[in-house]
TIDREN-941896 format. One record per residue (C-alpha): residue number from 1; residue in three letters; x, y negated, z negated. Coordinates in Angstrom, 1 decimal, padded with zeros to 4 digits. Example, Ala and Ser with C-alpha at 12.3 -4.5 7.8 and 13.67 -1.06 7.14 Angstrom:
<sites>
{1; ala; {012.3; 004.5; -007.8}};
{2; ser; {013.7; 001.1; -007.1}};
</sites>
This chain:
<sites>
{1; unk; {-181.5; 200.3; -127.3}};
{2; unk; {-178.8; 202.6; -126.5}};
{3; unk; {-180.4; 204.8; -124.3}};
{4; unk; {-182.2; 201.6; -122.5}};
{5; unk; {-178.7; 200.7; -121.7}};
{6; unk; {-177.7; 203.7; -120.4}};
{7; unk; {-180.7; 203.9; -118.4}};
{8; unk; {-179.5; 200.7; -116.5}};
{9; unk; {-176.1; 202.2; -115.8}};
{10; unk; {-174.4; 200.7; -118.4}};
{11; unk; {-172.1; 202.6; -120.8}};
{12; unk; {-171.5; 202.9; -124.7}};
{13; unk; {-168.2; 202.6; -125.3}};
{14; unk; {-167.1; 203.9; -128.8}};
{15; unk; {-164.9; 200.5; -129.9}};
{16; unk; {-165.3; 196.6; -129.8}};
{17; unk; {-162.4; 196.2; -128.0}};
{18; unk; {-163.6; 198.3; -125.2}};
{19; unk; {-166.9; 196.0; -125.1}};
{20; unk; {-168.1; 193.5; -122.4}};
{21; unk; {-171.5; 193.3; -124.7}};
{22; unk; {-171.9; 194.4; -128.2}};
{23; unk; {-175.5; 194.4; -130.2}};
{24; unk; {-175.2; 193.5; -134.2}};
{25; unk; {-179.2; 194.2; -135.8}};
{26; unk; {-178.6; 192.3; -138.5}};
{27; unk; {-179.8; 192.7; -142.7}};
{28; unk; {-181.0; 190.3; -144.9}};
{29; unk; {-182.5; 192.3; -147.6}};
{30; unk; {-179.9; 190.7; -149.5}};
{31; unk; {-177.4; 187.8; -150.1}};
{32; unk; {-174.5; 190.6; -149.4}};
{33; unk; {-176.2; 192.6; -146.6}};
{34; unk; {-177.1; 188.5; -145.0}};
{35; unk; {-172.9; 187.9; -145.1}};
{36; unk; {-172.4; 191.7; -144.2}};
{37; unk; {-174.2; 190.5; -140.9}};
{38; unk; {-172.2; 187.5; -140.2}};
{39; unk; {-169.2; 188.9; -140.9}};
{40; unk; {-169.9; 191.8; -138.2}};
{41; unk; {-170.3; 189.2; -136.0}};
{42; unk; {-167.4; 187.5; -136.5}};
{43; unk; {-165.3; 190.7; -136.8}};
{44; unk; {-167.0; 191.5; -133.1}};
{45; unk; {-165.5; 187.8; -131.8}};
{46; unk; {-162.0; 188.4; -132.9}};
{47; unk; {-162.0; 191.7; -131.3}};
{48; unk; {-162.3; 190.3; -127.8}};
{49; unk; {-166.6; 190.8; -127.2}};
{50; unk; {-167.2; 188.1; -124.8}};
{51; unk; {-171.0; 188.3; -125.6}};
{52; unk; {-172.2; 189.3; -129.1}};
{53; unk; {-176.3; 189.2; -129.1}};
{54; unk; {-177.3; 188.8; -132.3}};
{55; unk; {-181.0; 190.8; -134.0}};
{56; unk; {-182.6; 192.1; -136.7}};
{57; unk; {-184.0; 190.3; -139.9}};
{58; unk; {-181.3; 187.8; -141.1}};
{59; unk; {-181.3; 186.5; -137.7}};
{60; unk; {-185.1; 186.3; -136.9}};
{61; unk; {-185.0; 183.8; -140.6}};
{62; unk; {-182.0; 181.9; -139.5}};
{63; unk; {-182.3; 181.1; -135.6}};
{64; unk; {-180.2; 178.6; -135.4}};
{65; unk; {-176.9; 179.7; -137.7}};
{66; unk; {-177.0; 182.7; -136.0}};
{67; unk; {-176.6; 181.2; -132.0}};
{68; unk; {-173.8; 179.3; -134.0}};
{69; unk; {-171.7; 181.9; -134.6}};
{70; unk; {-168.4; 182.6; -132.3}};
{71; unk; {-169.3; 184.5; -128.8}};
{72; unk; {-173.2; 184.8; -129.4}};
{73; unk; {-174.7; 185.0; -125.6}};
{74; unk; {-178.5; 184.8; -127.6}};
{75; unk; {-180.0; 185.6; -130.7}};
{76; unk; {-183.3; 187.5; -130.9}};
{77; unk; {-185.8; 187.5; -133.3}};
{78; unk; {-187.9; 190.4; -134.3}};
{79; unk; {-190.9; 189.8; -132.3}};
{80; unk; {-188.5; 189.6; -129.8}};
{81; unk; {-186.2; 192.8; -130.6}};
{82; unk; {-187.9; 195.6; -128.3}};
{83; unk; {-187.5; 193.3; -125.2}};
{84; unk; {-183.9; 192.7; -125.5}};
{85; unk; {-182.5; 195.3; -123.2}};
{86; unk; {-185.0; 194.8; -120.3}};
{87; unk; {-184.5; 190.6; -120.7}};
{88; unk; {-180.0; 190.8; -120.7}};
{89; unk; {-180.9; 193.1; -117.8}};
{90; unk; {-183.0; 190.8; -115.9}};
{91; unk; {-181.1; 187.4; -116.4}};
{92; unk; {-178.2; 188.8; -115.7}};
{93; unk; {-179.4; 191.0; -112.5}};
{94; unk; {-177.7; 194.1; -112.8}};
{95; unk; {-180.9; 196.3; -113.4}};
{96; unk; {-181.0; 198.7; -110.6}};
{97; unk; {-184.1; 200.7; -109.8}};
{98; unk; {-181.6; 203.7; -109.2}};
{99; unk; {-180.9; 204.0; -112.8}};
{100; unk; {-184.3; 204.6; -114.2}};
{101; unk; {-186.1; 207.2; -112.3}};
{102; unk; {-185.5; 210.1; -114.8}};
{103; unk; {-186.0; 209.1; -118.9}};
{104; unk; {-182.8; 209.8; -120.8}};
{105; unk; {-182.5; 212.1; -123.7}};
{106; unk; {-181.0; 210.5; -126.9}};
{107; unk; {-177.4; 211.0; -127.2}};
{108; unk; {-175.3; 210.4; -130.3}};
{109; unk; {-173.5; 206.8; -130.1}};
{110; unk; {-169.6; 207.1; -129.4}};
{111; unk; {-167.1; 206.8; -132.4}};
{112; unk; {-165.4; 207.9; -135.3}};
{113; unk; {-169.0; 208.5; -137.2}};
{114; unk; {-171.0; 210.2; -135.4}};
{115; unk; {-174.6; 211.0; -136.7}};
{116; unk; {-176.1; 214.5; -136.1}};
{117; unk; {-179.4; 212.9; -137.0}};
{118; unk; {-181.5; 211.1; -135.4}};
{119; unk; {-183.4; 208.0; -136.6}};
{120; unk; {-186.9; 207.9; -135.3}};
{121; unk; {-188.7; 204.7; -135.9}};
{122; unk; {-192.8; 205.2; -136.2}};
{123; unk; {-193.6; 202.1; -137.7}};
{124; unk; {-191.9; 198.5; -138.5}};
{125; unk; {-193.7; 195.1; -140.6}};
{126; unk; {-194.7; 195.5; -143.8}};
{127; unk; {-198.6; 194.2; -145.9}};
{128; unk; {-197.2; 194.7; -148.8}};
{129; unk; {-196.1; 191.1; -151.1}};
{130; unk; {-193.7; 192.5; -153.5}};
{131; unk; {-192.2; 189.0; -154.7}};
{132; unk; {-188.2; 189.4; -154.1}};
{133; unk; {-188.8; 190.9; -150.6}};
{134; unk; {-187.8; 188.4; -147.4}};
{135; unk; {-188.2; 191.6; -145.4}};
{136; unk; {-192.1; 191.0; -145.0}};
{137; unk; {-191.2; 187.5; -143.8}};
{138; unk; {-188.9; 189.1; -141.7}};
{139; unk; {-190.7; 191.4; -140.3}};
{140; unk; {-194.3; 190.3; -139.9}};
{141; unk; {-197.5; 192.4; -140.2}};
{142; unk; {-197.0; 196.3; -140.7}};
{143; unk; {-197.7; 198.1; -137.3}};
{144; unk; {-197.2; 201.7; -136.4}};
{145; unk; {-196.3; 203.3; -132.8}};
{146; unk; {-198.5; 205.4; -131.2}};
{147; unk; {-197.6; 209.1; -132.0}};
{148; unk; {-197.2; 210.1; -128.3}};
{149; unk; {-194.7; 207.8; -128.1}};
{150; unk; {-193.4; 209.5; -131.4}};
{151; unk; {-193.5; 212.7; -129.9}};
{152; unk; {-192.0; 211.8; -126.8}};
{153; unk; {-189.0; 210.1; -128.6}};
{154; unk; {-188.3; 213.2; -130.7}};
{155; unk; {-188.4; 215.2; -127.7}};
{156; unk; {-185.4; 212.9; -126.0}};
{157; unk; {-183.6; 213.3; -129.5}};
{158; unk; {-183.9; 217.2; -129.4}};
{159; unk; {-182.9; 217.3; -125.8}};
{160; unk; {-179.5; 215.4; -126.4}};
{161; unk; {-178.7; 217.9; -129.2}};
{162; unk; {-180.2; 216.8; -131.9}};
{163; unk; {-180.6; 219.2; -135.2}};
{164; unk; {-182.5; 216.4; -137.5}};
{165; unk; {-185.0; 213.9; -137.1}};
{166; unk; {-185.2; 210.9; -139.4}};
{167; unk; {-188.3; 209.3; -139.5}};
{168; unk; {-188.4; 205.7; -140.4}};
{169; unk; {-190.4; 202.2; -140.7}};
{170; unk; {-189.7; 198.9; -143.3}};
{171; unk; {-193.0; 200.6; -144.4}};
{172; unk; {-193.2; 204.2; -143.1}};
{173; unk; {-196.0; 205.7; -145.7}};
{174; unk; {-198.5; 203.0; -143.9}};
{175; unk; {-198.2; 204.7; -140.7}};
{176; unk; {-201.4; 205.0; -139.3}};
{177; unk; {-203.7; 203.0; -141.7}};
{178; unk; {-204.8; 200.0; -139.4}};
{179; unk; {-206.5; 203.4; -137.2}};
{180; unk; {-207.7; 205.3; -140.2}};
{181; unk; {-204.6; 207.5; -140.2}};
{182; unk; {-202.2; 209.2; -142.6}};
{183; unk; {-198.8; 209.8; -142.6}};
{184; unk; {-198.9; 213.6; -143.4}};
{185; unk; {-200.9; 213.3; -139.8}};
{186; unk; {-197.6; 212.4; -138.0}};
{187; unk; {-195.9; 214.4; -140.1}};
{188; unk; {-198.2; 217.5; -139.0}};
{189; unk; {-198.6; 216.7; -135.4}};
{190; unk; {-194.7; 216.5; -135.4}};
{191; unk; {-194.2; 220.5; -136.7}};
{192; unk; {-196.8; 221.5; -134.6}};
{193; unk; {-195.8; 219.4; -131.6}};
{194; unk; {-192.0; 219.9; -131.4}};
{195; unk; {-189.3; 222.3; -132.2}};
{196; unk; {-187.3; 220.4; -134.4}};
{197; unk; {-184.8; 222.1; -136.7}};
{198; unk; {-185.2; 219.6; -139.3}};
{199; unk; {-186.9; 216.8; -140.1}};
{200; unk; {-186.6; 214.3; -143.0}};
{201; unk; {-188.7; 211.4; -144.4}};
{202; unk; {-187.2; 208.0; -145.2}};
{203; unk; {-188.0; 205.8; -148.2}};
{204; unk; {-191.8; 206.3; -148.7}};
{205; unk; {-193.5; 203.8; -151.3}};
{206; unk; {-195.1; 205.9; -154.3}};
{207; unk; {-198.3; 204.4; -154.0}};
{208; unk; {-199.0; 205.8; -150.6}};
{209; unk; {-198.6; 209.7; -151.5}};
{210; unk; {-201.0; 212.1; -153.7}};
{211; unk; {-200.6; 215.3; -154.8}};
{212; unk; {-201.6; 217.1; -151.8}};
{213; unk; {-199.3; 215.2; -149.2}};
{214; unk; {-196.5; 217.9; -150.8}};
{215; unk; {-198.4; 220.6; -149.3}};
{216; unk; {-196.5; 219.3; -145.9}};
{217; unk; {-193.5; 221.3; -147.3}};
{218; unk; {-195.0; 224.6; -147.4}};
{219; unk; {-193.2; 224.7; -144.2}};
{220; unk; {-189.8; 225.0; -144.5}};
{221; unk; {-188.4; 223.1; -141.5}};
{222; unk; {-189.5; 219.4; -143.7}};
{223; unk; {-185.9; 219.0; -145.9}};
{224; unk; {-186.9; 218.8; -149.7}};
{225; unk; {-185.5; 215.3; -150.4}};
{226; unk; {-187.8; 212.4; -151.1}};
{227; unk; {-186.8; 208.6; -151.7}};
{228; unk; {-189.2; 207.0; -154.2}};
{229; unk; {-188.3; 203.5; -154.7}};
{230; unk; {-189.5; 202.4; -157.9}};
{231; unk; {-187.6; 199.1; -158.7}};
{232; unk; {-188.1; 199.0; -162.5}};
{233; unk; {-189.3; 201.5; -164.8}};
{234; unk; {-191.2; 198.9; -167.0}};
{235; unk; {-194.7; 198.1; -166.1}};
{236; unk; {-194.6; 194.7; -166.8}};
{237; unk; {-191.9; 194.0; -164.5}};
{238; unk; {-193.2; 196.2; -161.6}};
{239; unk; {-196.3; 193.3; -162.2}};
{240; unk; {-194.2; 190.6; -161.7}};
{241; unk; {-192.6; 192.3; -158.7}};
{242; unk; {-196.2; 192.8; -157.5}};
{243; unk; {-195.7; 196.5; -157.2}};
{244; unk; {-198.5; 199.1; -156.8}};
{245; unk; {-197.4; 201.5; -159.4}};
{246; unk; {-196.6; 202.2; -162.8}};
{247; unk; {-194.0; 204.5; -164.9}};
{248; unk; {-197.2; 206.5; -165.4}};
{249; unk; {-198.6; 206.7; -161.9}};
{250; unk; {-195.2; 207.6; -160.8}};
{251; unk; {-194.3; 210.1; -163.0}};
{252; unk; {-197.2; 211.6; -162.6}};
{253; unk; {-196.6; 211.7; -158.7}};
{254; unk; {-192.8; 213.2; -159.2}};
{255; unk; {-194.2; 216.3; -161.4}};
{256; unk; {-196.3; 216.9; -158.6}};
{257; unk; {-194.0; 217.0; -156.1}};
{258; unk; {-191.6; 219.1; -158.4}};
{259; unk; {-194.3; 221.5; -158.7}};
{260; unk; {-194.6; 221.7; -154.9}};
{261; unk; {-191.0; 222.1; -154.1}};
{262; unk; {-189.2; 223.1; -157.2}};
{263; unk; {-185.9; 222.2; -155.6}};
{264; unk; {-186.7; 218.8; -154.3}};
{265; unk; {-184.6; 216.2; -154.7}};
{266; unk; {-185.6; 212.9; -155.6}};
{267; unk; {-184.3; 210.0; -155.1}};
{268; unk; {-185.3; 205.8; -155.7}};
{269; unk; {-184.0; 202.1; -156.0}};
{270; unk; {-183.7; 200.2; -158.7}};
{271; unk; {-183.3; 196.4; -159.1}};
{272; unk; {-181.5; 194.9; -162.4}};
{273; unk; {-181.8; 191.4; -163.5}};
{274; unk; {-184.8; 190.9; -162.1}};
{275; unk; {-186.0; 187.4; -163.3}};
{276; unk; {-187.7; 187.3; -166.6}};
{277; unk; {-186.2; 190.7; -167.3}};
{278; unk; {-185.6; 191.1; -170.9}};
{279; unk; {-183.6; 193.6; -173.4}};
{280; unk; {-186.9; 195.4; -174.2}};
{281; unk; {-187.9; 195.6; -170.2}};
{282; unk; {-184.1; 196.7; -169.2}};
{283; unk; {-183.6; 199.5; -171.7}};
{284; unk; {-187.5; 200.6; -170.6}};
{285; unk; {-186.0; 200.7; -167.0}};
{286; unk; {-183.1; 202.7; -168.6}};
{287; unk; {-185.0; 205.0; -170.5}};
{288; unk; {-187.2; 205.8; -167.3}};
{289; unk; {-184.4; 206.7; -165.2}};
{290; unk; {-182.8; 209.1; -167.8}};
{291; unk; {-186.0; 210.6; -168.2}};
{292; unk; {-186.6; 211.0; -164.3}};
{293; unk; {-183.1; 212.7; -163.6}};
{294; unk; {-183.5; 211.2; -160.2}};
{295; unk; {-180.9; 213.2; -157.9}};
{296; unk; {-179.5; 209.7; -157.2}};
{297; unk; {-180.4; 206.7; -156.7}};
{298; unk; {-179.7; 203.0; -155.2}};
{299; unk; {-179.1; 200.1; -158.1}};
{300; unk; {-179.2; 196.6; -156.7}};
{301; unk; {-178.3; 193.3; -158.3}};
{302; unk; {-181.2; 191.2; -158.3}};
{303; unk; {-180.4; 188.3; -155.2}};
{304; unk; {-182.9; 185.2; -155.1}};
{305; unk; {-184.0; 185.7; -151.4}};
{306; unk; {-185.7; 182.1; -150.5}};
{307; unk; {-188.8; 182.0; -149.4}};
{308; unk; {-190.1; 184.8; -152.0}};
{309; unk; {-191.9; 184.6; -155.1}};
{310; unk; {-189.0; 185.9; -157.5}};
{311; unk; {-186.6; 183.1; -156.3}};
{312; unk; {-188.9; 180.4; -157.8}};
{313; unk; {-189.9; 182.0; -161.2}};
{314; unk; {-188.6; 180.8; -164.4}};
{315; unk; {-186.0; 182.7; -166.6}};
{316; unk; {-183.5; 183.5; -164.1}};
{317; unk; {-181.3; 186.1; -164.9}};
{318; unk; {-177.5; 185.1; -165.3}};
{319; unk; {-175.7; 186.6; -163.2}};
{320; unk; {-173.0; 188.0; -165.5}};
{321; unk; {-176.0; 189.7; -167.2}};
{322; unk; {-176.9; 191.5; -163.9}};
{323; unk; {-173.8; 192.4; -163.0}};
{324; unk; {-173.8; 194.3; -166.9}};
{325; unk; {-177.1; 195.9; -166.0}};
{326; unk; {-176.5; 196.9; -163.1}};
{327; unk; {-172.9; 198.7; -164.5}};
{328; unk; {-175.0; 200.5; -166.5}};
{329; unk; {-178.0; 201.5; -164.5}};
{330; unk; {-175.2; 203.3; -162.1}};
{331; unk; {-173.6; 205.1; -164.7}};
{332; unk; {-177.1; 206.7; -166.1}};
{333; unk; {-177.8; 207.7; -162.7}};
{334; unk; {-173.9; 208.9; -161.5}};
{335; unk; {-175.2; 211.4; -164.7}};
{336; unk; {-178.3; 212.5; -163.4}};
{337; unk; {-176.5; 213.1; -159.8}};
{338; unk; {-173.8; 214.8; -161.5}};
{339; unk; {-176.5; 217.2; -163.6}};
{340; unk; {-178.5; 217.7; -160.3}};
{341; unk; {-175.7; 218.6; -158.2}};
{342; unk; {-174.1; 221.2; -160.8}};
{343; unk; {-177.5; 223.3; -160.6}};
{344; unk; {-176.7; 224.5; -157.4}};
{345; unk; {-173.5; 225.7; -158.2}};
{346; unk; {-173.0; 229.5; -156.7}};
{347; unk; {-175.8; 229.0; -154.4}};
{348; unk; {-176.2; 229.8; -151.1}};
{349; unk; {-177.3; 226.5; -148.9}};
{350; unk; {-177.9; 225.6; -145.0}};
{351; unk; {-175.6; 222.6; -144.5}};
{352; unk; {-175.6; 220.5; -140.9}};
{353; unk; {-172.3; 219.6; -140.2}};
{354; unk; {-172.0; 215.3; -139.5}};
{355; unk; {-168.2; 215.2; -139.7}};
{356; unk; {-165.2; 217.1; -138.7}};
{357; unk; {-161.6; 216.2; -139.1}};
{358; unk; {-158.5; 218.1; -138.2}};
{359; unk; {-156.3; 219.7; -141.8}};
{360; unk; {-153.6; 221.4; -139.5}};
{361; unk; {-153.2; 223.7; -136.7}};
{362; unk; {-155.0; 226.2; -138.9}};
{363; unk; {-158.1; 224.9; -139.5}};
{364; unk; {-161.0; 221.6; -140.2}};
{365; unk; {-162.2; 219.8; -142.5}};
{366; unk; {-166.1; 220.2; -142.3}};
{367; unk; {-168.4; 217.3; -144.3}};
{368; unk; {-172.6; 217.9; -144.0}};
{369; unk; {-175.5; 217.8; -145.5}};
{370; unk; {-178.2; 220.1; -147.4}};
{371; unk; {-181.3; 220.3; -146.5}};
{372; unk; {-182.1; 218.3; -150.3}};
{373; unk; {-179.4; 215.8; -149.2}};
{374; unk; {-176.5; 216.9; -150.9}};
{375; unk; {-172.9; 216.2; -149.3}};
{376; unk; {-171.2; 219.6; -149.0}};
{377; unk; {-167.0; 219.6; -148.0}};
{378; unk; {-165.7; 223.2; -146.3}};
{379; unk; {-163.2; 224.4; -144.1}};
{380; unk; {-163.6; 226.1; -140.9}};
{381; unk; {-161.4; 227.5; -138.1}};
{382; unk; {-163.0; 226.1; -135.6}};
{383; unk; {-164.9; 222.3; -135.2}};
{384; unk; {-168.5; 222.8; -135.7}};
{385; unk; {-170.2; 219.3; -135.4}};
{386; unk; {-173.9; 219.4; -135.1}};
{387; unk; {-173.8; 223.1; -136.1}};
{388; unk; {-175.5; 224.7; -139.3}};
{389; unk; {-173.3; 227.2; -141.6}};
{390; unk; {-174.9; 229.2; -144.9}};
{391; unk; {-172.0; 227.4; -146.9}};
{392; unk; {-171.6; 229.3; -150.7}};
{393; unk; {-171.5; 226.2; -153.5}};
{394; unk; {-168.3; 226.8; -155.5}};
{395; unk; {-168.2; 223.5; -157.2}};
{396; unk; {-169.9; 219.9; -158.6}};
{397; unk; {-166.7; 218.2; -159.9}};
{398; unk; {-166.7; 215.1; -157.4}};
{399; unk; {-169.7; 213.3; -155.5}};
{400; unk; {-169.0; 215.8; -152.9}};
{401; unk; {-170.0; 219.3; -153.5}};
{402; unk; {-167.3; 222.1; -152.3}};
{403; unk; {-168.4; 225.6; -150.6}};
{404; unk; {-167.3; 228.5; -148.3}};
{405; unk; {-169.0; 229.0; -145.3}};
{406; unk; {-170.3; 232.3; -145.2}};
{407; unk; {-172.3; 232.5; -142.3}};
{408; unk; {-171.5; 230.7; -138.8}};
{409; unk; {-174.3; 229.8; -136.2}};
</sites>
């Protein structure tokens, strides 16, 4: 969306208050992430945006609350989302042919966070019918882009200055299957096709990976981090969820990705309170995660979405139960972080810089990324966004590792 502005001749500007237009792509994979939206919104309204068009999932499944809301020009569904920037341009006349005879490169969005990375989306809608997801209604039918239009994406990216590619979809693993295709395709055509630095793989469901799809990492520029979500580690609660795996199936597919890349880490989501979720199914889902040492993970408090499955089976969770469970789901895996972090301890690792801020007139604060997704702190003497150090691990006491850069550029 960015760059289709820019193409028009319009500018991002890097604060609301500097806005004539701002774009909120709403959430709704929860009851918090659903008020996170509105509440952007109306943050957006009291800092002076005269037009706020609102997106995304929790406004496709409520329409009408979301035109309600203070300063919206339109709300746009979904189906609608990839025609936004071409249909404010036309109604409002200011699309000039000038502006779009050259295609932009993809430049990192103004602001105080500024990504090195850049998000590549290759697929969106999901077939899937796990019962407390609204995202499917949200989203429709799974559907992948074409991989030229992949390509050509990356190759903007890369040409604004971009050091890591993010590939993403609601359901990225299905890329591909309504033509007979297979992720590790994209994935392959992508290293072959381009001269990307790095690039990483979003959350990728476990039933859609075998062994041999770790053979992608023999080469070295495909970071060793992979998100697994596996929601429960009890097999009779993945059935009610309607998941398409089990502890077994899923531990079986981690030692086989460990036995790829020995350093990967691994990462998943876990859902607690799920309804009907008892003692003996919680301290399964417990067990599994000790037993995993996941690298991290994501623990969410189970939120009735309506319109799913979960929000209309019987035995409820209360919610002062889920809060417990999840209290102690993040503190089993705040351990396994911890224990993965400290192995890499005196280490040598790359790290891509994503923030910089300024200690004193005698040096920066540096904050980046591994290539396994650890967040690495250093100091430097000069600013080196968007660059990549060798950075020497010195210590694992915090959630942010601490090194020495030892090698520059």
């Amino acid at each position: 969306m960015a760059r289709g502005f820019r193409a028009a001749g319009h500018e991002i500007v890097a604060s609301a208050e500097g806005a004539d237009l701002a774009v909120v792509n709403t959430c709704a994979v929860t009851a918090d992430a659903a008020a996170d939206s509105r509440q952007m919104i109306r943050h957006l309204a009291r800092a002076g945006v005269p037009q706020i068009v609102p997106t995304g999932c929790w406004t496709t499944l409520q329409m009408k609350e979301a035109a309600s809301l203070p300063n919206v020009l339109h709300a746009v569904s979904n189906q609608e989302k990839e025609n936004l920037v071409a249909q404010f341009n036309s109604e409002f006349r200011i699309l000039n042919s000038e502006f779009d005879l050259e295609p932009l490169s993809r430049q990192p969005l103004p602001g105080l966070h500024r990504r090195t990375r850049a998000f590549i989306k290759v697929q969106d809608g999901c077939d899937n019918a796990c019962t407390f997801c609204i995202t499917t209604v949200a989203r429709g039918e799974s559907r992948s882009r074409p991989l030229e239009d992949v390509i050509r994406d990356i190759q903007f990216a890369l040409a604004g200055g971009t050091k890591e590619i993010m590939l993403t979809g609601v359901h990225l693993g299905s890329w591909g299957q309504e033509w007979g295709r297979h992720l590790r395709e994209l994935v392959a055509a992508i290293l072959r096709e381009t001269n990307a630095p790095r690039l990483r793989l979003s959350s990728l469901e476990p039933w859609d990976l075998d062994a041999d799809f770790f053979q992608l990492w023999e080469n070295p520029r495909l970071m060793p981090h992979l998100h697994l979500p596996l929601q429960s580690g009890s097999e009779s609660t993945l059935r009610r969820m309607a998941r398409k795996t089990t502890p077994a199936s899923f531990r079986e597919l981690v030692a086989a990705a460990r036995t790829v890349i020995p350093s990967v880490a691994i990462t998943t989501d876990v859902i607690a309170g799920f309804p009907g979720e008892t003692e003996t199914e919680f301290t399964e889902t417990l067990d599994f995660v000790r037993e995993m040492d996941f690298a991290g993970g994501h623990v969410f408090t189970y939120s009735p979405r309506p319109g799913t499955g979960a929000a209309k089976m019987k035995g409820q969770t209360r919610p002062e139960v889920r809060k417990k469970r999840n209290a102690i789901l993040r503190e089993a895996f705040e351990e396994s972080s911890k224990a993965y972090r400290q192995k890499f301890v005196g280490r040598r690792m790359a790290v891509l810089w994503e923030s910089v801020t300024e200690l004193d007139e005698w040096g920066w604060q540096m904050e980046g990324w591994t290539e396994n997704y650890l967040r690495v702190s250093a100091a430097a003497s000069s600013p080196r966004w968007n660059e990549v150090d060798e950075v020497e691990l010195t210590d694992a006491s915090g959630d942010i590792l601490r090194g020495v850069i030892r090698d520059s550029g």
